[in-house]
KOLTI-455657 format. One line per field, with one value per residue: residue in one letter; x, y, z of N, C-alpha, C in turn; residue number from 1. Coordinates in pm, 1 decimal. Layout:
BEGIN
rest	c(A; ...)
nc1	c(X; ...)
nc2	c(Y; ...)
nc3	c(Z; ...)
cac1	c(X; ...)
cac2	c(Y; ...)
cac3	c(Z; ...)
cc1	c(X; ...)
cc2	c(Y; ...)
cc3	c(Z; ...)
nr	c(NUM; ...)
//
This chain:
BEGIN
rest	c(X; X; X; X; X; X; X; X; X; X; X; X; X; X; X; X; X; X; X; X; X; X; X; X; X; X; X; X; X; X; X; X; X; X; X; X; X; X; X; X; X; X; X; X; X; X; X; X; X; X; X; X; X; X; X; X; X; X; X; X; X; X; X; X; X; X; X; X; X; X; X; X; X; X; X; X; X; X; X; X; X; X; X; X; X; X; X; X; X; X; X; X; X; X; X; X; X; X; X; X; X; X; X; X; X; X; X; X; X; X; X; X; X; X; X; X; X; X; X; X; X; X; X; X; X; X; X; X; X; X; X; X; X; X; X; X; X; X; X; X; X; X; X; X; X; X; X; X; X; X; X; X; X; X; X; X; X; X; X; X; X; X; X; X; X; X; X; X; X; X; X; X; X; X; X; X; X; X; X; X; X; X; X; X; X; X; X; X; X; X; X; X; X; X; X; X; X; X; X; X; X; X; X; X; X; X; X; X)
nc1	c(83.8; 49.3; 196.3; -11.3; -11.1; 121.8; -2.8; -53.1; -278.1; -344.3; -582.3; -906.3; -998.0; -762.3; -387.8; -68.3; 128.4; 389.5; 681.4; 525.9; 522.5; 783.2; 919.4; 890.8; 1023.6; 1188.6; 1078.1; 876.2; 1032.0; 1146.0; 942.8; 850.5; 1074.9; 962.4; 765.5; 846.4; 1013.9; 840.0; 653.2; 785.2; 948.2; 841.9; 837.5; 561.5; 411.3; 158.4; -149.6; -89.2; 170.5; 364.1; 641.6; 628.2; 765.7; 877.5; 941.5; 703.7; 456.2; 206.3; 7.5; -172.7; -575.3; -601.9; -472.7; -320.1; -316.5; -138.9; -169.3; -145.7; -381.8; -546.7; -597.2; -680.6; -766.8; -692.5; -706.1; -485.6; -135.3; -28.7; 200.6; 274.0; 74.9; -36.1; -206.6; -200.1; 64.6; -19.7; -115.2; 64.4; 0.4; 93.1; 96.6; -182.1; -232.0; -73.3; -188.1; -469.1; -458.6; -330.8; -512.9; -738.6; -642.9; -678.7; -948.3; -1065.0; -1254.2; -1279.7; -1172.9; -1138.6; -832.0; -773.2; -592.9; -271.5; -71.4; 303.4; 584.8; 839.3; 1097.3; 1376.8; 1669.7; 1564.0; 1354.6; 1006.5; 655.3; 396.4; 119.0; -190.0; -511.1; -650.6; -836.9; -968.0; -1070.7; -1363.7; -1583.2; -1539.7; -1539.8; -1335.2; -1071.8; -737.1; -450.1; -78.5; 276.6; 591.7; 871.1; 1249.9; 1457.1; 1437.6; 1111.0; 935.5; 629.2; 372.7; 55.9; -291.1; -514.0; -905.0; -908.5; -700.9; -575.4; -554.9; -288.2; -45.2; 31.0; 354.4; 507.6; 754.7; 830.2; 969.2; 1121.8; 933.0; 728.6; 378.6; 87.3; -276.1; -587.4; -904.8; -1240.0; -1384.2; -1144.6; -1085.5; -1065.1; -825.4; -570.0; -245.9; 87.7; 473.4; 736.7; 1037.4; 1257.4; 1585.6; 1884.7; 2005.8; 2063.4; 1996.0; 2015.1; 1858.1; 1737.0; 1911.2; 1977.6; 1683.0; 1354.8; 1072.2; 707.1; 426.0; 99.0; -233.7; -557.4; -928.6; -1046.1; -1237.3)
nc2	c(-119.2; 235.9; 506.3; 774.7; 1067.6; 1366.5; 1687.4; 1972.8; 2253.8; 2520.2; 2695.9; 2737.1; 2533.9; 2440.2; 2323.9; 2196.4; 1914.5; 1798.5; 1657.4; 1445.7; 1334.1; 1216.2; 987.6; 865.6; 992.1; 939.9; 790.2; 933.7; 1130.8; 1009.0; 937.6; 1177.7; 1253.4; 1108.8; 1161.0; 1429.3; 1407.7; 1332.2; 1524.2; 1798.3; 2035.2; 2355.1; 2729.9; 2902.5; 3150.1; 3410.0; 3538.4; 3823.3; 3839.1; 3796.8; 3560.2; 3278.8; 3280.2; 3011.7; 2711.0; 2432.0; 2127.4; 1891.7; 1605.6; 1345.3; 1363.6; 1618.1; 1890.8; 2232.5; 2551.7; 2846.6; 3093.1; 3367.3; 3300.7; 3301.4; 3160.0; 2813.9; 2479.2; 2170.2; 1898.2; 1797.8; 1841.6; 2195.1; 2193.0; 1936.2; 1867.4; 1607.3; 1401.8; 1467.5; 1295.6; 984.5; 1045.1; 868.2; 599.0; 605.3; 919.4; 966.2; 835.9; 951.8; 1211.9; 1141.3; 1034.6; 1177.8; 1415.9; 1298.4; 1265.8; 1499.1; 1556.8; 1546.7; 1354.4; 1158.4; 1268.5; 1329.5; 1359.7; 1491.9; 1605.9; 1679.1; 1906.2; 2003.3; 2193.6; 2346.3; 2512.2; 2706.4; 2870.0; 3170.0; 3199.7; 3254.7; 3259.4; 3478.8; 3599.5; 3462.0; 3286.9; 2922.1; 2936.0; 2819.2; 2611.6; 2402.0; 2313.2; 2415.1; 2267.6; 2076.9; 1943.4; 2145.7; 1993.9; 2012.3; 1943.9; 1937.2; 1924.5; 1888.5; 2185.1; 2414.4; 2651.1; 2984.8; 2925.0; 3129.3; 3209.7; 3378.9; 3538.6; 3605.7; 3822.5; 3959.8; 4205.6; 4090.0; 4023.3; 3785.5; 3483.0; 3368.5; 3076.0; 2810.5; 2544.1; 2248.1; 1950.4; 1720.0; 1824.6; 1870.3; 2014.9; 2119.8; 2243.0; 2368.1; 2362.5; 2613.1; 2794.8; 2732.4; 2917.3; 3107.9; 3322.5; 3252.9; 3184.6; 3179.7; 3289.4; 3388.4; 3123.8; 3082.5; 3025.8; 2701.3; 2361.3; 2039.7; 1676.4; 1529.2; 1681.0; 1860.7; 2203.3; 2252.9; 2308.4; 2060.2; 2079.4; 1959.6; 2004.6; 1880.6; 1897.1; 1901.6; 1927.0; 1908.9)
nc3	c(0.0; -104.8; 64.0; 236.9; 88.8; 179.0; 204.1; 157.5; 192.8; -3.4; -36.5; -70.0; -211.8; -381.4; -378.0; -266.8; -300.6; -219.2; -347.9; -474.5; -684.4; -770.0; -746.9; -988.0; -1192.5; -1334.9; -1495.1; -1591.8; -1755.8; -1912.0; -2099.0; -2175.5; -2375.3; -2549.1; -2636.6; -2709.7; -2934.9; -3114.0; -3157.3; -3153.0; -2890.4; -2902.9; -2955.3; -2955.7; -3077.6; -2951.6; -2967.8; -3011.9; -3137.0; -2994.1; -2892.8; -2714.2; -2393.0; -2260.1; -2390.9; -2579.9; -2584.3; -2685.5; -2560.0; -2580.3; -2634.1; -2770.8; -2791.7; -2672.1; -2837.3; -2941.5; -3196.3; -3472.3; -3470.1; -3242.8; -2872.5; -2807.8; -2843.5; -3026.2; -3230.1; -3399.3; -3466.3; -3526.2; -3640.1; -3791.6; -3894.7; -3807.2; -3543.8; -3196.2; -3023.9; -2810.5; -2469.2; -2234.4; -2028.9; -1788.3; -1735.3; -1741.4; -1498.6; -1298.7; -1269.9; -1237.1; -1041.5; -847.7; -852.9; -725.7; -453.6; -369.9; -313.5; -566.3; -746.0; -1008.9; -1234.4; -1566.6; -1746.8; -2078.6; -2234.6; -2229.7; -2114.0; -2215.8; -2111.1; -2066.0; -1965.1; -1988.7; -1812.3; -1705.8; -1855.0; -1792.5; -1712.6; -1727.8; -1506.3; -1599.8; -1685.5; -1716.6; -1915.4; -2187.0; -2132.4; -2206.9; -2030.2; -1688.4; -1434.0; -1405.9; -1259.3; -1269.3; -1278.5; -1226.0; -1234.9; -1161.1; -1271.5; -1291.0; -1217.0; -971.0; -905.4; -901.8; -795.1; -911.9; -762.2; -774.1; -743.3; -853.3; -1003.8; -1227.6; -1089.4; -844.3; -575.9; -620.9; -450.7; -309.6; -390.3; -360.3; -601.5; -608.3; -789.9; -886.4; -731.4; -724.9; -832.2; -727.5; -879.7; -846.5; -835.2; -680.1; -681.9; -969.3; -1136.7; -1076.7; -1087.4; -1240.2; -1251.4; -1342.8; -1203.1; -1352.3; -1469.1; -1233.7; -1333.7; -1269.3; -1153.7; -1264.3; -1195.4; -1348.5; -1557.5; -1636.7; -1685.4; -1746.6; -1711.4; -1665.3; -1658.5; -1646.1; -1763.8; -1693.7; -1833.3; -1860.7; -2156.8; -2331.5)
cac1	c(0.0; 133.9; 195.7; -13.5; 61.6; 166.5; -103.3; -28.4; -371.6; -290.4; -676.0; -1030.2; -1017.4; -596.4; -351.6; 0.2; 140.9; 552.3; 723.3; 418.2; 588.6; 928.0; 939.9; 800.6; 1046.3; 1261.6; 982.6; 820.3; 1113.2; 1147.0; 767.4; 881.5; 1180.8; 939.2; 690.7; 903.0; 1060.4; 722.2; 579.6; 904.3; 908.4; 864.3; 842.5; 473.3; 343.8; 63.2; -248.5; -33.2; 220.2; 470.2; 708.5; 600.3; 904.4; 863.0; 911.3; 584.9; 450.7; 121.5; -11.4; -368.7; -666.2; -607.4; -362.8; -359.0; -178.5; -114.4; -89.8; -244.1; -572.8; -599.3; -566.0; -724.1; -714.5; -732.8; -652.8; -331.3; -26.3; 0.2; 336.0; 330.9; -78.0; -63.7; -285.0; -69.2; 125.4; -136.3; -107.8; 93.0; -80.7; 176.3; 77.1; -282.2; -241.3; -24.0; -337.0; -545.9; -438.4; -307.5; -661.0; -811.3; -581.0; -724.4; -1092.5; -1150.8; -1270.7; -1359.3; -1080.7; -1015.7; -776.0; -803.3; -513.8; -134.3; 58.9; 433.2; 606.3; 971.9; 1161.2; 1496.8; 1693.0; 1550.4; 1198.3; 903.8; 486.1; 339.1; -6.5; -300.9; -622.9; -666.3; -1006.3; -990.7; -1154.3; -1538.3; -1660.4; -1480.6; -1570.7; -1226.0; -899.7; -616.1; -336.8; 27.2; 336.4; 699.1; 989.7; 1394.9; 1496.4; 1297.4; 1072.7; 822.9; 470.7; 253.6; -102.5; -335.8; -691.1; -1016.0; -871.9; -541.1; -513.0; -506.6; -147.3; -25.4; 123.5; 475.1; 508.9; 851.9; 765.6; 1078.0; 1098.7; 819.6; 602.9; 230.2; -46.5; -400.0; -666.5; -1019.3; -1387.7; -1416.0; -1065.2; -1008.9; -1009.3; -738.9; -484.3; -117.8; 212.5; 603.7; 853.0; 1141.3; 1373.4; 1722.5; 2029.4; 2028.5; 2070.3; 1899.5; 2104.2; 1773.0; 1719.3; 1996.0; 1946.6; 1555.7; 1236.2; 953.1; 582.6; 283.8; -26.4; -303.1; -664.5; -996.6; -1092.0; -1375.1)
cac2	c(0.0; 328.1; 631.6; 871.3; 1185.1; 1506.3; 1786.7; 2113.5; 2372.0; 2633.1; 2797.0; 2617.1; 2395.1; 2448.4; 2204.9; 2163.5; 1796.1; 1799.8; 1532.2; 1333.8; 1266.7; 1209.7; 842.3; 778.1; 1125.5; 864.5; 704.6; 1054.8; 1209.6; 941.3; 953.5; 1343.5; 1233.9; 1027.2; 1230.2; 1575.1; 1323.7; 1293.4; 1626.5; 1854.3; 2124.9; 2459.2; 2850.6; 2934.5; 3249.7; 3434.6; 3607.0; 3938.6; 3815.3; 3794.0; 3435.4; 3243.3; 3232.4; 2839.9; 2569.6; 2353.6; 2052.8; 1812.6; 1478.1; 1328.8; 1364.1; 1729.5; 2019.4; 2357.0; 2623.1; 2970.1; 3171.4; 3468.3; 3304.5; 3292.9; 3030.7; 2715.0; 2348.8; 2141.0; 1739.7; 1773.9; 1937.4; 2269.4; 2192.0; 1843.7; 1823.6; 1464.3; 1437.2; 1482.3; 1165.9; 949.5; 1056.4; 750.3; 556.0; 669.2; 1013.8; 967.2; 774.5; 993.1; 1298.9; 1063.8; 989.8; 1331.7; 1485.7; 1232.4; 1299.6; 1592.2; 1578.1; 1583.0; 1258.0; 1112.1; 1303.9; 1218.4; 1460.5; 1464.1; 1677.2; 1747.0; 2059.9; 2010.6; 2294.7; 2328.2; 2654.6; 2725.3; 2976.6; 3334.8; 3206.8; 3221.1; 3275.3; 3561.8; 3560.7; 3377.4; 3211.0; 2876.3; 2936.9; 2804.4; 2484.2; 2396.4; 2426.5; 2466.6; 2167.0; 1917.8; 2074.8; 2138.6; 1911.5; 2060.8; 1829.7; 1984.6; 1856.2; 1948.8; 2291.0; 2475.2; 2779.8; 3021.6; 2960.0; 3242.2; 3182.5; 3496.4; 3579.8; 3551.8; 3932.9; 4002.4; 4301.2; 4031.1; 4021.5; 3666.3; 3443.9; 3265.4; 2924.8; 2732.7; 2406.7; 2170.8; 1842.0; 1630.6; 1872.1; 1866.5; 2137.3; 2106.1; 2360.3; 2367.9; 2405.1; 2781.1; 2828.1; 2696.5; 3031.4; 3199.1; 3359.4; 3170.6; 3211.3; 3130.5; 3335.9; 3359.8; 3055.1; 3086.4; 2929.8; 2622.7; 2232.5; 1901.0; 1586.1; 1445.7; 1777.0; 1967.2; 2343.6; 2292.7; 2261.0; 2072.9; 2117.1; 1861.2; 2081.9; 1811.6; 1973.1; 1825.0; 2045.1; 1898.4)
cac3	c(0.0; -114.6; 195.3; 192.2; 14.2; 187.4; 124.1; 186.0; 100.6; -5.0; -51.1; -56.7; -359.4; -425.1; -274.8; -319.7; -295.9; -236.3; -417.2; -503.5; -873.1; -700.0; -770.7; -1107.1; -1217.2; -1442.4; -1655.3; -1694.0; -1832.5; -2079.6; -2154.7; -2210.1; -2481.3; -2646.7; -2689.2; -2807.7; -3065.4; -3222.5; -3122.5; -3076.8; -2837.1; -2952.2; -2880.3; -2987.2; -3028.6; -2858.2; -3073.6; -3106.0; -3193.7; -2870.4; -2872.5; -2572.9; -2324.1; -2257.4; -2536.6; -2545.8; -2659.7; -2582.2; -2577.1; -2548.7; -2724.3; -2769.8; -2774.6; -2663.4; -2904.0; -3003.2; -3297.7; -3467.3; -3483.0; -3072.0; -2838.2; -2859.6; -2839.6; -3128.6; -3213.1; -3464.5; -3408.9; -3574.6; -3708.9; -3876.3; -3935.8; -3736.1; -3444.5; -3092.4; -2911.3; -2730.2; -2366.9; -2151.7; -1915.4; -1697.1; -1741.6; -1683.7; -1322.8; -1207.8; -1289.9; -1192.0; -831.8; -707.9; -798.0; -602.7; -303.3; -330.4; -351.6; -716.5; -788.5; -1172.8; -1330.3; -1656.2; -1834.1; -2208.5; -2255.8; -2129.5; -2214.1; -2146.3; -2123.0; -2081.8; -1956.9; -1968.7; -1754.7; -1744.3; -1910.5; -1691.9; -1729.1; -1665.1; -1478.5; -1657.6; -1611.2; -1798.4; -1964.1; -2299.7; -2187.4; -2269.5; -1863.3; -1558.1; -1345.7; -1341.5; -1157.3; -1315.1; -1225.9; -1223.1; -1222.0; -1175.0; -1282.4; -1290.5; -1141.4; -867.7; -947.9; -811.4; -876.0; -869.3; -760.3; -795.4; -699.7; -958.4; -1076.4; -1265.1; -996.8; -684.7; -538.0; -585.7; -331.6; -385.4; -333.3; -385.2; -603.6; -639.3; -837.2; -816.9; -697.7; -851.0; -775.0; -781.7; -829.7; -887.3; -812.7; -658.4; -779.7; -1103.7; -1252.5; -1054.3; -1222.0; -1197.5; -1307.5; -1342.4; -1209.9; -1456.5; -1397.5; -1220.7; -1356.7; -1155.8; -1250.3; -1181.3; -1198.5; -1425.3; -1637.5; -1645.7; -1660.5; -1780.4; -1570.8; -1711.2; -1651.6; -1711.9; -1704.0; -1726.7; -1837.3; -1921.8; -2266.2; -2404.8)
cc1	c(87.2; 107.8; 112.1; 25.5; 56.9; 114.6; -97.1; -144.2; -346.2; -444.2; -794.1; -996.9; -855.8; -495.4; -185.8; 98.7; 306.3; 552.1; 662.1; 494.0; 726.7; 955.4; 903.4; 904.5; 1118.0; 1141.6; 921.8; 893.0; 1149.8; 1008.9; 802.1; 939.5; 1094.7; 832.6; 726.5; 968.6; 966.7; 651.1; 655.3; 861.4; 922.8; 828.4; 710.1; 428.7; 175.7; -30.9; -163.8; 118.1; 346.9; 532.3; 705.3; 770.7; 953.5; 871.5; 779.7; 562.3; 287.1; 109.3; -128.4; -427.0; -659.7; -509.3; -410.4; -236.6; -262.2; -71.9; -215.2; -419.3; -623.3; -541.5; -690.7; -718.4; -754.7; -614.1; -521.6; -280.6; 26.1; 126.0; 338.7; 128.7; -109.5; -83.6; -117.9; -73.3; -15.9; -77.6; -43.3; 6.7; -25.7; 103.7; -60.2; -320.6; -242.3; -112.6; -433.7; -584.3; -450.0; -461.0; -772.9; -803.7; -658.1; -856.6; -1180.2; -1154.2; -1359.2; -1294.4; -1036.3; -964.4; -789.2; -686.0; -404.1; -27.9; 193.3; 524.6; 777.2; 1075.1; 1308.6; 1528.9; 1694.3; 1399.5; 1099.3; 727.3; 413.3; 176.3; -155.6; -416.9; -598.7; -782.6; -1033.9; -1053.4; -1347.6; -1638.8; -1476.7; -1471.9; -1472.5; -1163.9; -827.1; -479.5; -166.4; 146.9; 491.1; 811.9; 1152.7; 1387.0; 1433.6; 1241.8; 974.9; 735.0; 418.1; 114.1; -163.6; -455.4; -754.6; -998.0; -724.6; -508.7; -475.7; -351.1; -157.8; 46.3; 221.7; 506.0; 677.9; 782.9; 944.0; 1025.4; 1020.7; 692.7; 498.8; 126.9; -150.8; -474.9; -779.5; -1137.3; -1370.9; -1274.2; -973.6; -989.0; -913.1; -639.3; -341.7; -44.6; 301.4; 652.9; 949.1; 1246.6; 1487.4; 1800.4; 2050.2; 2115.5; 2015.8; 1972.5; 1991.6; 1788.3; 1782.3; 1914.7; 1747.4; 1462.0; 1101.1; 846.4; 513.0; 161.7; -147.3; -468.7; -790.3; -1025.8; -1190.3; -1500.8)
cc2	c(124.1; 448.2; 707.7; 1010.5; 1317.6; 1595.5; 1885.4; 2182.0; 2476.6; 2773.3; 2693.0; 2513.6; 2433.3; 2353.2; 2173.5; 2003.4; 1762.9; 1673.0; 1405.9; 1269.7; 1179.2; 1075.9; 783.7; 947.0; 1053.8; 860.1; 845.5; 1151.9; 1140.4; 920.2; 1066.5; 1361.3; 1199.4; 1078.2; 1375.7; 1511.2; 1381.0; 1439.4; 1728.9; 1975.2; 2239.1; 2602.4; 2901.9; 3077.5; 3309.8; 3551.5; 3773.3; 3982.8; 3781.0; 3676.8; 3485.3; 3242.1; 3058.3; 2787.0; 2498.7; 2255.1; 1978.2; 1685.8; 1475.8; 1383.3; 1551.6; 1792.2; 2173.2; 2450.1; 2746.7; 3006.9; 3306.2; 3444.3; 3276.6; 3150.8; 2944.9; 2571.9; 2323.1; 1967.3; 1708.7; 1920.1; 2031.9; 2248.7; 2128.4; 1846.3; 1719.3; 1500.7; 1355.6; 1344.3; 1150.6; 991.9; 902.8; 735.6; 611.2; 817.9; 1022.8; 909.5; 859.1; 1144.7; 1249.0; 1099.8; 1132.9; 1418.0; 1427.1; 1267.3; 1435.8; 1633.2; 1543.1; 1437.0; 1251.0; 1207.9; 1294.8; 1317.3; 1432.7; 1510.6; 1695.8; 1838.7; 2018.4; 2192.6; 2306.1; 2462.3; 2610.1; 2845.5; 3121.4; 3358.1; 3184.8; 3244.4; 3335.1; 3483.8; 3567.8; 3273.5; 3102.8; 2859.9; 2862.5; 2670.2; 2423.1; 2432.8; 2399.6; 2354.0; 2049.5; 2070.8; 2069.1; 2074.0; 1964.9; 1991.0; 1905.5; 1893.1; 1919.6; 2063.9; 2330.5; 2600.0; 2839.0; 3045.1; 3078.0; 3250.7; 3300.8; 3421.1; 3563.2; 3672.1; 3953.2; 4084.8; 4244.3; 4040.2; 3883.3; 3626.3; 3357.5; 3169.1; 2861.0; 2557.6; 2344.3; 2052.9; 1748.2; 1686.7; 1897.1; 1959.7; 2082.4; 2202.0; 2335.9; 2428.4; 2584.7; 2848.6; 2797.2; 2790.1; 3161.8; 3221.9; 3306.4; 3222.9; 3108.3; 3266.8; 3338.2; 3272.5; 3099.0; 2995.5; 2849.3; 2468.3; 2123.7; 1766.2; 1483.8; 1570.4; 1840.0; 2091.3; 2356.2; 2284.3; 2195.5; 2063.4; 2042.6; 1915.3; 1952.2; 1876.3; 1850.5; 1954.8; 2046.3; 1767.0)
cc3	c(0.0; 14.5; 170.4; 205.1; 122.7; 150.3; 153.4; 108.7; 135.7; -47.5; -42.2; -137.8; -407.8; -299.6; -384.8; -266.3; -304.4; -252.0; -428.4; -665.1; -818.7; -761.3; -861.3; -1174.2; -1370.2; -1560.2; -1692.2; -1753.9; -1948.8; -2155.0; -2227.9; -2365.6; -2549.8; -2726.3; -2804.8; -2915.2; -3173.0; -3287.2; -3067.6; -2975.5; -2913.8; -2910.8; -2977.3; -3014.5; -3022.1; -3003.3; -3129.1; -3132.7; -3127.5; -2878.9; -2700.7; -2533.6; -2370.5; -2400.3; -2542.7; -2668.1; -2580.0; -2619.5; -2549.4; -2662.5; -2853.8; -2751.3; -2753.2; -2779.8; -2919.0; -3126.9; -3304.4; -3480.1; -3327.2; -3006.1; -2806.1; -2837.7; -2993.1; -3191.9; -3299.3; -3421.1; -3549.9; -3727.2; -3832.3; -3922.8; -3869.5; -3596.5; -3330.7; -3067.7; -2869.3; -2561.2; -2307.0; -2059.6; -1791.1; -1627.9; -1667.1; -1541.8; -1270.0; -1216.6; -1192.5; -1042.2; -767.5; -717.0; -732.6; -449.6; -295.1; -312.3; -470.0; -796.1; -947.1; -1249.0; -1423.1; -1766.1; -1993.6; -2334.3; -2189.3; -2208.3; -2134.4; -2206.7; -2051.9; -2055.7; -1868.6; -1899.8; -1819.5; -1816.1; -1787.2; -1758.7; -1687.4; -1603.1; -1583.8; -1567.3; -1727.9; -1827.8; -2102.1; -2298.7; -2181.6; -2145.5; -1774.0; -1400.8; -1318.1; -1322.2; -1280.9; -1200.8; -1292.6; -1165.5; -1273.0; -1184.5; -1303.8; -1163.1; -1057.4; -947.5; -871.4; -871.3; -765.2; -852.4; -673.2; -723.9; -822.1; -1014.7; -1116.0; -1151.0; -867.2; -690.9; -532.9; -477.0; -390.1; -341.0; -477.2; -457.8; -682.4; -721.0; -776.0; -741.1; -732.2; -717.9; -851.8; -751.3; -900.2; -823.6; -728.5; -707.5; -862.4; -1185.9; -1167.9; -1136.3; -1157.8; -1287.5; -1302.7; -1313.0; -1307.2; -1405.2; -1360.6; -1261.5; -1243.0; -1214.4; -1161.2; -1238.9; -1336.1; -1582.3; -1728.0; -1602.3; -1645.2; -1604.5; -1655.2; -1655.8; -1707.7; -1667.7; -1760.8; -1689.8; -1905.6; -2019.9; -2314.3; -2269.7)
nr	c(1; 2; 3; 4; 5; 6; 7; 8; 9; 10; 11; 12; 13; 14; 15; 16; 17; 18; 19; 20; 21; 22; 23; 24; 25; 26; 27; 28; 29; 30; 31; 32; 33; 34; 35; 36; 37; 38; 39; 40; 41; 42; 43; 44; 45; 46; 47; 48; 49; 50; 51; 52; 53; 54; 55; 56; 57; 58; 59; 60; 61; 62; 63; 64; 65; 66; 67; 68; 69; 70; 71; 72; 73; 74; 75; 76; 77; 78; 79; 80; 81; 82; 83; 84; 85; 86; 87; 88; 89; 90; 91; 92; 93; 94; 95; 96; 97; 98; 99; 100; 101; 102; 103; 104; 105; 106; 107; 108; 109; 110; 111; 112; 113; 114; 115; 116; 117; 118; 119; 120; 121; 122; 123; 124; 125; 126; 127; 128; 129; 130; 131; 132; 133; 134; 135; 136; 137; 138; 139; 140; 141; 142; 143; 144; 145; 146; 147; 148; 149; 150; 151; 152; 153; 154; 155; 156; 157; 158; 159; 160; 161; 162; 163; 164; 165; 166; 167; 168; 169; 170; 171; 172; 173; 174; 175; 176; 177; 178; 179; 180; 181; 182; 183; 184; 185; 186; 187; 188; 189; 190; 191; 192; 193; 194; 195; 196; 197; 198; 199; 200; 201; 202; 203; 204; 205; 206; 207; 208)
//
């Protein structure tokens, strides 16, 4: 029987989960390789025209992207026309579980944005709205370097709070606030004995 998990809440329906990934960090970094093979990472840009900081890439039924026609999901990948990587089983457990630990039972993501920042890139504050309702969490799954997430209020003008999330650390947020507004800090020059310099990010969303 596995321990259970370590829950730190950090607001009603938000909850951060230290080194819940920690032990499965191997196979999801080669899940990671196998996927940006197929589905490389890349530097997107935003409806007016800004290059995203982050590299990105997804898997699952669905993808989220940017360009000048807005943002979006949508089942092939911009680039090559061929619909994204299938999501690993892997991937979907480890979604799965931690939004259980947390409340949010019958989870079933449909979608995973990876996202990939190198030193000095970060994510300003955003809501993720672009998906059909509002009713699963978002599941958040850190990997490599450390960084500081920024988790806002239900107005761009709230003052966020800063929370340290190291490797292996996964956030969950939902029901009253799944539409806060979040961030990235801009990474520091660090290194991770798995990573190197990077940090990646498994944002797992239901879209449709």
């Amino acid at each position: 029987m596995m321990p259970e998990p370590r829950i730190d809440k950090i607001s009603t329906h938000s909850f951060i989960l230290p080194g819940f990934a920690r032990a499965e960090d191997e196979a999801l970094m080669t899940a990671i390789k196998q996927i940006t093979a197929e589905a490389p990472l890349r530097q997107m840009s935003t409806p007016r025209g800004f290059k995203m900081a982050a590299q990105l890439s997804n898997c699952g039924d669905y993808g989220w992207v940017t360009d000048r026609q807005g943002y979006r999901y949508q089942q092939t990948d911009p680039d090559s026309g061929e619909p994204w990587p299938e999501m690993p089983a892997l991937f979907q457990a480890l979604a799965v579980r931690a939004a259980a630990s947390c409340g949010f039972d019958d989870f079933a993501p449909d979608v995973c944005l990876i996202n990939c920042y190198q030193p000095r890139a970060g994510m300003g504050l955003h809501q993720d709205k672009d998906e059909r309702d509002f009713s699963a969490p978002i599941v958040s799954v850190s990997l490599g370097v450390p960084a500081i997430f920024l988790f806002g209020g239900l107005q761009r003008r709230d003052k966020p709070e800063h929370y340290l999330l190291q490797h292996g650390d996964v956030v969950v947020w939902g029901g009253d606030d799944r539409l806060r507004f979040h961030g990235i800090q801009a990474i520091k020059l660090s290194h991770h004995p798995l990573t190197g310099q990077y940090r990646y990010n498994l944002t797992f969303r239901r879209a449709f």
